[in-house]
N, C-alpha and C positions, 0 to 999 in steps of 0.2 A: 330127699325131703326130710327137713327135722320132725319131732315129734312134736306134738302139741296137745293139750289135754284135752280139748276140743277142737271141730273143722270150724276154721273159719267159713262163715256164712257168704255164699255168693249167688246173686241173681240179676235181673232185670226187674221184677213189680215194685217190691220192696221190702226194708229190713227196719225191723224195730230192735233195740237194746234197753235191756232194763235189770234193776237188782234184783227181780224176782221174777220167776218164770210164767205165773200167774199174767200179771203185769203185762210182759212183755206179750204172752197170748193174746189178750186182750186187744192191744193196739195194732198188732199184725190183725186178726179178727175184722177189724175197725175199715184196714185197708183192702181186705177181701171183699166187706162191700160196699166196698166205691169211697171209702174217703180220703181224704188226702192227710198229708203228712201231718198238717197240723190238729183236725181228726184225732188221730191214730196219737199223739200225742197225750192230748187232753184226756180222752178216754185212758190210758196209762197212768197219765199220774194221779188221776181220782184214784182209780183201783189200786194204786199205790199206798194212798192213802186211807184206805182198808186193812192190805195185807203187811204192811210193812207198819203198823202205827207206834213203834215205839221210835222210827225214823222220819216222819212228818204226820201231817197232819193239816185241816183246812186252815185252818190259823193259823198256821207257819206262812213263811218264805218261797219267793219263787222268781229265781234268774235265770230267763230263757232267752238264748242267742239262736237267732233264724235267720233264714236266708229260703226267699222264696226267686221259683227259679226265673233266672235272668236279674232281678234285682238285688237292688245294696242290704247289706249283712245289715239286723237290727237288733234290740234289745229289748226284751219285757223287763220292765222292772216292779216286780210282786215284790218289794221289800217295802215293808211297811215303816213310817218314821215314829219317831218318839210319841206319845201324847203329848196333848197341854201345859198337863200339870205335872212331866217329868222335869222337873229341875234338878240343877246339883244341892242348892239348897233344900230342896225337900227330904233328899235323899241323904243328905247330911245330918239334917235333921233327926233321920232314922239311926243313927249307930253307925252309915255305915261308910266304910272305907272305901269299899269294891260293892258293884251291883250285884246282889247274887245269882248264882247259877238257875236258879229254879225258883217258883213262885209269881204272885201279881206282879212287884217292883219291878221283874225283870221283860216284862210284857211289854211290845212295841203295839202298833194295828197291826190288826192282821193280814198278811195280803197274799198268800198261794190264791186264795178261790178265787179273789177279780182279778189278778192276774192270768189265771188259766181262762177265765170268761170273754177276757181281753183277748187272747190268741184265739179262741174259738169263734168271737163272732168276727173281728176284722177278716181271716184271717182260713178260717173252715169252712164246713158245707153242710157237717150235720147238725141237725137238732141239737137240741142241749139235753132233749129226753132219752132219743139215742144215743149221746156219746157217756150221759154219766149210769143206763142200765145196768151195762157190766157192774160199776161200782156198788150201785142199790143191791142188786143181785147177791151179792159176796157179804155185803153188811148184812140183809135181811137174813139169808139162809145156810151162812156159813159158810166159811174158806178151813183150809187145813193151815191151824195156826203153825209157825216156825217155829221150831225149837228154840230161836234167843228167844222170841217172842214170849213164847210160856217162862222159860227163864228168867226174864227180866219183870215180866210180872211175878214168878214166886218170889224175885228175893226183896220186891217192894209190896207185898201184899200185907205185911204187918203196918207198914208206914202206911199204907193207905189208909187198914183201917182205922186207925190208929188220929189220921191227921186230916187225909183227904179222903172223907166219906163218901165223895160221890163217884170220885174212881176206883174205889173197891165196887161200886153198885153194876161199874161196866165192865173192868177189867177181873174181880172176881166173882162171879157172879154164883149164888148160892155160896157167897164164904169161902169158895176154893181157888184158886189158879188153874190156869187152864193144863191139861195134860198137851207135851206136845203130838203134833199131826192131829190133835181133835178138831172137830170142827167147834168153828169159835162163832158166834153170833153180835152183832152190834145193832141191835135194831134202832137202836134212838140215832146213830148216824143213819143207816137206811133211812129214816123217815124225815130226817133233816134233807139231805138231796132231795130226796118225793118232794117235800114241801117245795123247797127252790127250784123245780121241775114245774110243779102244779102251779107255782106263783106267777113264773114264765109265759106259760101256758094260757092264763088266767087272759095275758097280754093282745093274745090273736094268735093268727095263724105264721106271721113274719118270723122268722126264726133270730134274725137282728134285735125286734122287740122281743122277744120271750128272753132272750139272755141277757139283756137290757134290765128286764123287769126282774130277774133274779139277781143279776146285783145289788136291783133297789132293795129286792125284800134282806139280804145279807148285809149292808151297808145302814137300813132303815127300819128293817121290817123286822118279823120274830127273830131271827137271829140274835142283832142290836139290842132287840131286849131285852132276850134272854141272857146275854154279855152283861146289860147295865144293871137287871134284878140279882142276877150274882153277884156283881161286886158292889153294890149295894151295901151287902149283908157281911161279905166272906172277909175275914181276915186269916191269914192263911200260912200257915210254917212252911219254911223252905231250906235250901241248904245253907242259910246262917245261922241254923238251931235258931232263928228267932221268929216271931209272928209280926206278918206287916199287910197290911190292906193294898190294894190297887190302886192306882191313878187313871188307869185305862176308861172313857167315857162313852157314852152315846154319839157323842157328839165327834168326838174325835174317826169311830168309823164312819159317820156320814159324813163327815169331810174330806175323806180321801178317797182315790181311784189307782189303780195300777194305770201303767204310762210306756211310753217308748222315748229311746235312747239311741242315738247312735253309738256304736262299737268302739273302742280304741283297739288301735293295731300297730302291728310291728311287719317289719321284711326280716326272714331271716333264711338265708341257704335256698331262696327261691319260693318260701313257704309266705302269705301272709296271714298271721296267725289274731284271730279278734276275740278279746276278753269284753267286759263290762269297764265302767270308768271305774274311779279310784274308791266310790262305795262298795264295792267289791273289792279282794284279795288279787282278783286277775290279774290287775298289773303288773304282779310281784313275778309272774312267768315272764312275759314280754321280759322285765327289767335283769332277770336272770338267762333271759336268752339274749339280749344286748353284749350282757358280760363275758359270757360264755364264746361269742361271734369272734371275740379277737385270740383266742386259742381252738388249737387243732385239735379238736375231738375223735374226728374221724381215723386220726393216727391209734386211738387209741384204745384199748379193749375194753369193750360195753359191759364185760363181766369186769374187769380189772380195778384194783386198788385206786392207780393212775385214775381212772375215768370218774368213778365214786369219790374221791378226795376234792378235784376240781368243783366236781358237781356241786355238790358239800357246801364247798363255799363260796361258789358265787349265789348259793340258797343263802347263806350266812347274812351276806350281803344284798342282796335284794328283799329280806326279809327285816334287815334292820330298816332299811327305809320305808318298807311299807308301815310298820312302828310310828316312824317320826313324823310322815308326809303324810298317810291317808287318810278319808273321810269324805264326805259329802260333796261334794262339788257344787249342789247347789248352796253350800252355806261355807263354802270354806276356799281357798285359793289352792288350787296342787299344784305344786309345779312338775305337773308330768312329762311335757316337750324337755325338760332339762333333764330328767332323770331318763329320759330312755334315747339322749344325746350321744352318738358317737365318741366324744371328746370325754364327756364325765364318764362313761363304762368303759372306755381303754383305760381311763385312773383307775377305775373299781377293779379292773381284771389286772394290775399290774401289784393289787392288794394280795390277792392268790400267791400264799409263797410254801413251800416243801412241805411245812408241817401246819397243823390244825390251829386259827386262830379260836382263842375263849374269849374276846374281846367284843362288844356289840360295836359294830363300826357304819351307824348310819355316816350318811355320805352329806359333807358341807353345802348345802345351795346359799347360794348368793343371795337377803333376806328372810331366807330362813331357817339360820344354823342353829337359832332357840331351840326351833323343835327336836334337833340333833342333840342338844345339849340335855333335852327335857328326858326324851326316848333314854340315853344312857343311866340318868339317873333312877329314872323309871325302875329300869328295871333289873336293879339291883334292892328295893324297896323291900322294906317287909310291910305288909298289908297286914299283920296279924292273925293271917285263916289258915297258916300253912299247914295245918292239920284235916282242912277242909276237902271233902273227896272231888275231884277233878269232874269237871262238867262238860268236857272236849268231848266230841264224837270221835270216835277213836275204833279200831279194828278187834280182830278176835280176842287179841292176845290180852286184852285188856276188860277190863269191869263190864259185865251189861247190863250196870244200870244206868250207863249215863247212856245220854241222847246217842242219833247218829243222823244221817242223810242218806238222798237216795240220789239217782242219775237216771237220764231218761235221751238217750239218741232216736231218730227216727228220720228214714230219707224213702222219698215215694218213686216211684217210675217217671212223675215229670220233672224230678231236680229239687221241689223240694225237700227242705234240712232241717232239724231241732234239734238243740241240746240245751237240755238243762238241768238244775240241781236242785231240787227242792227239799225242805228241811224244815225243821220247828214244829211246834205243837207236837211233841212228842210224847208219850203218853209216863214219859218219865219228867217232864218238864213244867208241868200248873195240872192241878185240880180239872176234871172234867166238869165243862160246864152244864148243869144238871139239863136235861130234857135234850141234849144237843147232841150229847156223843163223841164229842172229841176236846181236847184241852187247847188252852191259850200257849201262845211262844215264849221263849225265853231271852230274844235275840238281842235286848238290850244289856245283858250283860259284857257286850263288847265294845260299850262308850265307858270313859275314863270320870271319876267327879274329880274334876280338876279342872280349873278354864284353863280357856285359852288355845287347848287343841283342838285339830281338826276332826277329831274322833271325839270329845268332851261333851257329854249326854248335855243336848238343848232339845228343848219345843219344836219337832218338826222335822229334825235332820235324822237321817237315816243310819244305822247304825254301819260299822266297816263291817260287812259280815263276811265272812269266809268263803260263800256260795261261787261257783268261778268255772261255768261251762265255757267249752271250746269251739271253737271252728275256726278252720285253715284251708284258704286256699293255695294252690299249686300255681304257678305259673304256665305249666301244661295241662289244666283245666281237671285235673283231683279236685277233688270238696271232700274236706273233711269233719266231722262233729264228734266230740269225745269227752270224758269226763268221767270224776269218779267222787265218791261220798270219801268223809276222813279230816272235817275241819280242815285245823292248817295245814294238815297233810295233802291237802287237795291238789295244790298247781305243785307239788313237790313232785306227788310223783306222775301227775298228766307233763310233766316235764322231763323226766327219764325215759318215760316211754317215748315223746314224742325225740327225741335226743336218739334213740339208739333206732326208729324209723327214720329220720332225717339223715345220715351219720354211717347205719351200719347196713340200711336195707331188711333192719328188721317186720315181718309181716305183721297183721293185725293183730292176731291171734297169739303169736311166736311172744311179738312185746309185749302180752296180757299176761303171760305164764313165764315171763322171765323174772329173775327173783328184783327185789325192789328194796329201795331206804330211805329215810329222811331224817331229816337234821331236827331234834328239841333243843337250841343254840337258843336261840329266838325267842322273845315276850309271847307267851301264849293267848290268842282271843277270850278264851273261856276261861272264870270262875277256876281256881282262885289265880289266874295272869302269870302262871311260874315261867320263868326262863332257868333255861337248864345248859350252861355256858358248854360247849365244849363237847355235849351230847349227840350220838346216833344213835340209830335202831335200823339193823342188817336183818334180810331175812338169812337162814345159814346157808341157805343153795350157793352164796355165794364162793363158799369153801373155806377153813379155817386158815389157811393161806394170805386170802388177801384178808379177810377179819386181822390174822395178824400184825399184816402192812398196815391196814388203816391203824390199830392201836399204836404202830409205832412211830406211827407220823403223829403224835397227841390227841388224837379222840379216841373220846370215851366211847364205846361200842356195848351195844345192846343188841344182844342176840335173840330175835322175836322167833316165837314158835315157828316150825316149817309153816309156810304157804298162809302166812299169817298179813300179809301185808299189803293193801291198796286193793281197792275193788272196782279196778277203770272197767270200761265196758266205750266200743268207739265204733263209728259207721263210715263210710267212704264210698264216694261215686266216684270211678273212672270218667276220662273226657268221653268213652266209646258209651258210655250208660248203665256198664257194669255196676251191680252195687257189692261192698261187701260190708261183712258186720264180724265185732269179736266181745266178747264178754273174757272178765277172767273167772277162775272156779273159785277163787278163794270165796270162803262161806257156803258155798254150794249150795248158791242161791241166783246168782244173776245168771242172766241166761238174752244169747241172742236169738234170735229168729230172722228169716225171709226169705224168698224166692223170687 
């Protein structure tokens, strides 16, 4: 038996996975009495949105793939679209080039909370007063803050006070930063859940209506307001060194609701693997495991140079197309049936040649080669901000002051599955909205002012966000859910790992704590959009050996701190009913649980 830095988690009741071990107690907790998976979910990612708030928040984002048992795989879709009055004109109007990373402008509706409200009441069993306790709990009376956590607040605490006075009032409270493992208190989010609790409640005794009646009050009620008397008022500095007001309205969140999707999917090696559609990054895996289907992986070593070079670049390539082709589906045409065609990914995979392409090489579709044409130009662009500090969610090895994400798996003893990634409203991302406790998103910073693309900021359409949870079925009755926080990094590396599981028979666990990389080749989602032709980042477990091979085949290699890379975390039912779960350590912070 190899080593593993943790046991992979195995049982029968059930298993929760989460970035933080608070968290993931919590939703195991949930299933101990009596609820089901998606339960045990929900109550997770509130509490998430507690201990982890410089990584989401109620405002943010939330793409949940589920699969309840016996039926078809689905989708939540908590991504909130544009406002009204986001036009490129308006925003043109501003100065500016690129949307920026932080502040109003960059603010879409907000949609984690109706999305999780969504999964809770179709969908769960308990209460809304029960499942969002734990979170009240931890906001009113404190959790032990994490070390980035305190971090990320000290080395923003001048800018706060400085720019955004009402997030120095929550995140420093008496003037200081929090020490870390202190306990940390948020009471104005405590009392914002109470309220959306009490409003629920207000409803009757149906627990259908009370979550009902808290969407209204969060969609209509104080919440809405207290959104629309902010930005009212607030004009607000962000990472364009410049001051710009909001577009975001009243009106815009009572017009929207989170929703369901069906999955797109792929066949590969016996596995059917289900992303979100092309408003999401998801596809960029399918379209990279298409390419990858016409070479022999399994010849080849999951630590080896060989294996990481291929990989490399059919990310290369699957990534430039996501660039040229993605965006909204309901406002834009994909041609996704073409991009994950047999006949077009044996051309893409016959692009894979000895050494490292620096070339962005989206791929010709039949009416729509503009966009290919557009995507190359793109992104050789200078925008002007290149001195601008990078707003990517990104790993250790890097800044903490920018955003990040979290991941949340969960499968119960009847077959129920969740996974999902929620993100935004980060407490590095907008101004706390006063009285409320938590800040607005930033996720529009991932539409283009340009017409004409599918990703190009309009009135309504949803940004391409990066967000990109998993699940895979087996053809011998495995179910799988996985995922990991990390931006573009995200299907990069739920891709290696599921690659040297599929390939090498690697375990849950084994693949959480094998060393990991990803290509920075590719136009970046976030503030300020850099492509970095020709770029990797290796962790060095992988030995200064094959580091050297890849250098000698033309990438450029970035050697990230040890155990600095990817924070997947993944669950899996056996056909017999076994469940298992795996977290990785990196950050020494996620953590699985079940029995």
């Amino acid at each position: 038996m190899s080593f593993t830095t943790r046991p992979e988690i195995r049982g029968t009741f059930g298993v929760v996975t989460s970035t933080h071990w608070i968290a993931s107690a919590v939703g195991m907790g949930i299933l101990e009495r009596g609820g089901n998976a998606f339960d045990a979910a929900v109550a997770t990612a509130i509490t998430l949105q507690v201990v982890e708030p410089h990584l989401n928040g109620p405002a943010g984002d939330m793409p949940a793939i589920f699969q309840k048992a016996g039926e078809a795989v689905q989708v939540v879709c908590g991504q909130g679209p544009a406002p009204a009055a986001a036009t490129i004109e308006h925003y043109r109007a501003e100065g500016l080039t690129l949307i920026p990373g932080s502040g109003l402008l960059a603010t879409v509706i907000p949609g984690a909370f109706d999305g999780w409200m969504l999964l809770l009441r179709d969908h769960g069993t308990f209460s809304l007063r029960d499942v969002l306790a734990p979170a009240i709990g931890y906001a009113r009376d404190g959790h032990p803050i994490l070390p980035r956590v305190a971090n990320t607040i000290a080395g923003l605490a001048d800018y706060f006070a400085e720019h955004w006075p009402s997030s120095a009032e929550v995140w420093t409270p008496g003037g200081a930063a929090p020490e870390a493992h202190a306990l940390f208190r948020n009471p104005d989010l405590a009392r914002t859940y109470e309220r959306l609790v009490e409003a629920g409640e207000a409803a009757g005794d149906d627990r259908v209506a009370q979550i009902d009646a808290a969407r209204s009050e969060w969609r209509g009620g104080f919440v809405a307001d207290a959104v629309s008397d902010y930005l009212a008022e607030a004009n607000v500095m962000d990472v364009s060194e410049t001051s710009h007001r909001g577009v975001l309205t009243r009106e815009d969140m009572a017009g929207w609701q989170a929703s369901y999707e069906d999955s797109l999917s792929y066949e590969y090696h016996g596995w059917t693997i289900h992303k979100t559609q092309a408003w999401g990054q998801g596809p960029v895996l399918l379209q990279a495991l298409a390419i990858l289907k016409h070479l022999d992986l399994a010849a080849m070593d999951p630590m080896g140079a060989d294996f990481a070079h291929v990989v490399i670049e059919a990310i290369k390539l699957a990534y430039a197309d996501r660039e040229a082709y993605y965006g909204d589906p309901a406002q834009s045409d994909i041609p996704m049936e073409y991009l994950l065609s047999d006949a077009y990914n044996a051309d893409r995979a016959a692009l894979i040649g000895a050494t490292a392409s620096t070339d962005q090489r989206p791929g010709r579709v039949p009416g729509f080669a503009h966009l290919s044409d557009a995507y190359i130009a793109r992104a050789t662009r200078d925008f002007g901000v290149a001195d601008a500090a990078p707003q990517e969610p990104t790993m250790a090895h890097l800044t903490e002051k920018r955003g990040d994400t979290v991941h949340i798996d969960v499968i119960d003893a009847a077959g129920n599955m969740v996974a999902a990634t929620p993100s935004g409203g980060w407490l590095q991302s907008n101004p706390v909205i006063p009285g409320l406790g938590f800040p607005l998103n930033s996720r529009a910073q991932m539409f283009w002012l340009e017409q004409g693309l599918p990703s190009s900021l309009a009135p309504g359409r949803r940004p391409r966000t990066t967000l990109t949870p998993s699940l895979a079925e087996h053809h011998d009755g495995r179910r799988l859910v996985f995922g990991t926080p990390g931006g573009d990094q995200q299907d990069q590396w739920q891709l290696i790992w599921f690659l040297r599981l599929v390939h090498h028979g690697f375990e849950l666990q084994e693949g959480m704590d094998a060393p990991l990389f990803h290509s920075m080749h590719f136009q970046g989602s976030f503030y300020p959009r850099e492509a970095k032709p020709g770029e990797m980042m290796v962790e060095p477990a992988f030995g200064t050996e094959v580091i050297a091979d890849l250098r000698s085949r033309g990438h450029t290699v970035h050697v990230a701190e040890p155990w600095s890379v990817g924070r997947l975390t993944a669950a899996m039912r056996e056909a017999n009913g076994v469940l298992r779960a795996a977290a990785t350590p990196r950050l020494m912070q996620a953590y699985a649980v079940g029995r």
